[in-house]
N, C-alpha and C positions, 0 to 999 in steps of 0.2 A: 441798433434795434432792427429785429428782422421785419421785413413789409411784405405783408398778405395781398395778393393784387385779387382784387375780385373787380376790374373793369371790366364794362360792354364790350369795349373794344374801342382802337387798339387794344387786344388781350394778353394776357399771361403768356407767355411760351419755355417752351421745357428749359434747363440752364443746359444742359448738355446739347441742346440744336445754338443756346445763345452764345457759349463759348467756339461753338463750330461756325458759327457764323461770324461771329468775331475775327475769328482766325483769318478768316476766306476776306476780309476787308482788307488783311497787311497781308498776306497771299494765297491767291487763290491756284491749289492743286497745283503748288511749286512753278507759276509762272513767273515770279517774282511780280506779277501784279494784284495788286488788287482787284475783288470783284467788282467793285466799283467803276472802277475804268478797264477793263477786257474788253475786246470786243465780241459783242453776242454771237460775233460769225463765225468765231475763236473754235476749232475744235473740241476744246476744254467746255466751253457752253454749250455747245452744241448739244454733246454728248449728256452735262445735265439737263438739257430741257427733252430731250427724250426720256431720259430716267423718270423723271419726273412725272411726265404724261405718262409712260406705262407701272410706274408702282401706281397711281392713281388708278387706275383701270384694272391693276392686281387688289387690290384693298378692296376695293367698294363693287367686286364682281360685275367689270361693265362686259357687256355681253357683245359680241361681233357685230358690224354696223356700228359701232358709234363712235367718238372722235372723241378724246379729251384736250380740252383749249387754254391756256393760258394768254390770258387778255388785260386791256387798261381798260379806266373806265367807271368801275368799280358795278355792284350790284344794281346801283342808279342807273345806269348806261342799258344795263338788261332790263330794267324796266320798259325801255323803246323797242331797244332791238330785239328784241321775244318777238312784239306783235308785228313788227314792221319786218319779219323773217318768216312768220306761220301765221299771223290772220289774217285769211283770208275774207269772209264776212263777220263771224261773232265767234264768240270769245266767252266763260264762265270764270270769274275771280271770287274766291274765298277770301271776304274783307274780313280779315280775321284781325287785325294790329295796323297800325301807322307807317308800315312799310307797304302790307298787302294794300293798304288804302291809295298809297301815290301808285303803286303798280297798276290797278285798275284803270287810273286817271291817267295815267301816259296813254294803254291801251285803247284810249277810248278814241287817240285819233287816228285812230287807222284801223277801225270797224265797231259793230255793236258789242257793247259788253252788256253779259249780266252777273249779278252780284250778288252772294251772299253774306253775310253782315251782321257781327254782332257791337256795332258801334254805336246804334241805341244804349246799349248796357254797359257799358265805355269799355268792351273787350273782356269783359270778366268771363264768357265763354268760347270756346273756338265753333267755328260755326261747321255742320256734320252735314251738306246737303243728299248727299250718296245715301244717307241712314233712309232718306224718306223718298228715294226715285227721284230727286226735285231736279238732275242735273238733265239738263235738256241735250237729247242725244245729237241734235244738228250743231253743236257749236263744235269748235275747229280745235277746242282744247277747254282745259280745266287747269287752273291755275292756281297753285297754295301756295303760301310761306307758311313753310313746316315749325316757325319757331318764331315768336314776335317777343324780339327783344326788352322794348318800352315795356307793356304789360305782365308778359313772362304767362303765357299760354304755350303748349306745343301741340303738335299732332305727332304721333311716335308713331306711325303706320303708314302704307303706301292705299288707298282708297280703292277699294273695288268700282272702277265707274266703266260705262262703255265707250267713252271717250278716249283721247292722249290725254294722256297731264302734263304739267311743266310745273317745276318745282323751284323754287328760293330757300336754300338752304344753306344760307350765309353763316347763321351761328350754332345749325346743330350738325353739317357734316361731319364725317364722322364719329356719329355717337351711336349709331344706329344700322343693322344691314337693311341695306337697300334693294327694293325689287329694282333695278335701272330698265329691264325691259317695259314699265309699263311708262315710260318718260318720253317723249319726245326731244326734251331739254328741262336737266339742271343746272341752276350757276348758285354763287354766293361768293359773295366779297369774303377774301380771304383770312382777314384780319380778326378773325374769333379762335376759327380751331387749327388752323394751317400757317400763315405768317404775316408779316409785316402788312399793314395797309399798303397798296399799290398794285397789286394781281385780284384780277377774277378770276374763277373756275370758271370753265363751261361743261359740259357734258352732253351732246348732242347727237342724235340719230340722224344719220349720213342719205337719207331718204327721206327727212324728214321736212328739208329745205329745199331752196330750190325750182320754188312750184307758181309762185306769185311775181316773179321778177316783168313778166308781160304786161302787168298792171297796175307795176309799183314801182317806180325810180330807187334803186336802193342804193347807196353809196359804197361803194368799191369795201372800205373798211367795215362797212357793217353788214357785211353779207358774211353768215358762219362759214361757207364754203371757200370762201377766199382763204382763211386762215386752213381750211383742212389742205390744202394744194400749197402751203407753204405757214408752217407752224411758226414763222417768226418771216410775217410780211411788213412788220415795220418794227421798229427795234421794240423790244417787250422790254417790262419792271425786272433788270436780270436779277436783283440780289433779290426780292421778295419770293422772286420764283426759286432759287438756291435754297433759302430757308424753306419754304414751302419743302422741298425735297428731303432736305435732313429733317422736317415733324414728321413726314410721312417714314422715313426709315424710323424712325423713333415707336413710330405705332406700329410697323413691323415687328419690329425689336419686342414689342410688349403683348405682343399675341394677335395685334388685328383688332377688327369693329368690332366682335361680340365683346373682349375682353377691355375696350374700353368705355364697351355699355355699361359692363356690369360697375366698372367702377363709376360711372357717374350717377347710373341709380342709386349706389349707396351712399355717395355723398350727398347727394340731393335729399333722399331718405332721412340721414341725419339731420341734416340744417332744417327741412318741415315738420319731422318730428318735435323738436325744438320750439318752432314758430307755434305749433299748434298746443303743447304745454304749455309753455312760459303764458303768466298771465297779461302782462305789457303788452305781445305781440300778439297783432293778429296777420293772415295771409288776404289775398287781394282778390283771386280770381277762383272758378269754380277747381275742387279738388280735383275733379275725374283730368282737368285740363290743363295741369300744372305743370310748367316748364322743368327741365333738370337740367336746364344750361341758364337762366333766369330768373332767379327766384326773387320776386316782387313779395314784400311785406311793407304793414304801416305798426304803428304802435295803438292799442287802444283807442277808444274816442278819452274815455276817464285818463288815458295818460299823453293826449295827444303833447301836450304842452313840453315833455320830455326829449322831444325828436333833435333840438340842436343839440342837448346836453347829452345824447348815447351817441350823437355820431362826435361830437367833439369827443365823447370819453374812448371809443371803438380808435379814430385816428389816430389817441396818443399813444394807444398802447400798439400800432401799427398795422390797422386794416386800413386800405386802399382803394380810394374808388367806390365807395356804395351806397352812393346817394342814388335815389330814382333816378329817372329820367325828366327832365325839367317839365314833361305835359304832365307829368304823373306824381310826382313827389317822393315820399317817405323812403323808401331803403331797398334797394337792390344786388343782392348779391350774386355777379357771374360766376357759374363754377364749369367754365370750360376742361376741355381733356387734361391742360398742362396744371391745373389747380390740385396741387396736393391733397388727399385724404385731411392731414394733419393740419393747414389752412381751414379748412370745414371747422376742424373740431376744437381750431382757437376762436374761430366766430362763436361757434356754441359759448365757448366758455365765458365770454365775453359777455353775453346775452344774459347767461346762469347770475353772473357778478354784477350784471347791472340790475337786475329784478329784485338780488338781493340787497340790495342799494336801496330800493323804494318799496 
């Protein structure tokens, strides 16, 4: 039976990077080793961890001045290191989901934060402070998470503010063209649209750090600068970052960021059009704010009682992975870059045959 992954993540990835990646385990670029055990200082890595940081920088149009990073740690780790590298007094966070919410609260010990916040209304809107001037011109950045997994809100737009921004873009990079000049740093844990759990992106402006080390003890490894004066100052996650390199030729191969926008608004498209017929489902957060890499739904209140019996019937016929998230409930379905069209359109079907059911 074939199996539809629709996990948060670890996520889907293409079979043509899985079978390349496969290979590179029993040998990697005719070393007769594996990537597993190379050494990262090996020419052979070398050479992919440059590829790697510069197709990243060719895709996503990063602009001169900035550095692309591969790091451990994971997106949690940048929760600290952001503020403990650029705040210097205050700080603005868009607590838009359960990630933006810990990101605030790391920041909060190394200067004044403030906070925008839609966690009164348990995230059912993304919070827009730019819309109304409210973002305070003296703080030292403006910080979003473009895509809140748990809930399944996004912001698909880079914010006109007069500030830097720094962005968390763990699960919708690449879905989207990015302005990178208006960043001072973005990261996101790999493990959505790029590879394996174990690597984080960084994306950083080379002037942007640097500035606070007089007044701040920063540790040797969490200073962003240290890694731009040597791109592998302690050994890095070499296979995550390997795969990472063969997704990003893969999105080469398929025409780049607009051309994997367009496909995931249409799959997204589908699956809500869906949600918003069928009369069993309903959707969770406000429409204007809806995720296209997280699509959060419940079932009716009159049909709540059905929820084990559709995910038990969805399982058997082989969907994967799409239960909410354990603070949220009811049904989640991820449709990252590598999630086929035709995955979308067996959940549909699926959804069509359970309604006709009841």
């Amino acid at each position: 039976m074939k199996k539809h992954n629709f996990s948060a993540g670890p996520s889907i990835l293409d079979e043509s990077v899985i079978r390349d990646a496969a290979g590179a385990v029993l040998n990697y670029q005719g070393t007769g080793l594996s990537i597993l055990e190379v050494s990262h200082r090996a020419k052979e890595f070398s050479a992919t961890m440059e590829e790697a940081r510069n197709l990243m920088k060719e895709l996503l149009d990063v602009p001169e001045g900035y550095e692309v990073l591969f790091l451990g740690g994971g997106a949690s780790l940048q929760f600290a290191q952001v503020p403990m590298n650029l705040l210097k007094k205050k700080a603005a966070y868009v607590d838009s989901g359960t990630w933006a919410n810990k990101a605030a609260k790391e920041a909060k010990a190394f200067g004044e934060v403030v906070t925008f916040s839609s966690k009164d209304d348990n995230y059912i809107w993304y919070p827009k402070p730019w819309e109304k001037n409210e973002v305070p011109e003296d703080v030292d950045y403006l910080h979003i998470t473009s895509n809140n997994t748990v809930y399944g809100t996004e912001l698909r737009y880079d914010p006109d503010v007069k500030v830097r921004l720094v962005g968390d873009m763990s699960s919708d990079i690449f879905t989207r063209p990015v302005d990178v000049s208006k960043y001072d740093l973005i990261y996101g844990g790999a493990q959505k649209n790029i590879a394996p759990a174990g690597v984080t992106f960084v994306i950083v402006r080379r002037d942007a750090v640097g500035h606070i080390e007089d007044n701040r003890i920063i540790p040797t490894m969490l200073k962003y600068d240290t890694h731009f004066k040597d791109s592998m100052y302690n050994t890095p996650p070499v296979f995550p970052v390997y795969v990472a390199l063969q997704t990003m030729k893969w999105y080469k191969e398929l025409g780049g960021v607009k051309v994997l926008e367009q496909m995931n608004l249409e799959k997204a498209g589908m699956l809500y059009d869906e949600i918003d017929r069928n009369r069993l489902f309903r959707g969770t957060v406000n429409a204007e704010d809806r995720s296209i890499m997280n699509v959060c739904f419940v079932l009716n209140d009159e049909y709540k009682e059905l929820e084990s019996e559709f995910y038990d019937f969805a399982v058997s016929r082989g969907a994967y992975s799409f239960k909410g998230h354990r603070s949220v409930g009811g049904f989640r379905a991820s449709l990252y870059n590598a999630l086929p069209k035709s995955s979308v359109q067996f959940f549909i079907d699926l959804m069509k045959e359970f309604e006709r059911k009841h």
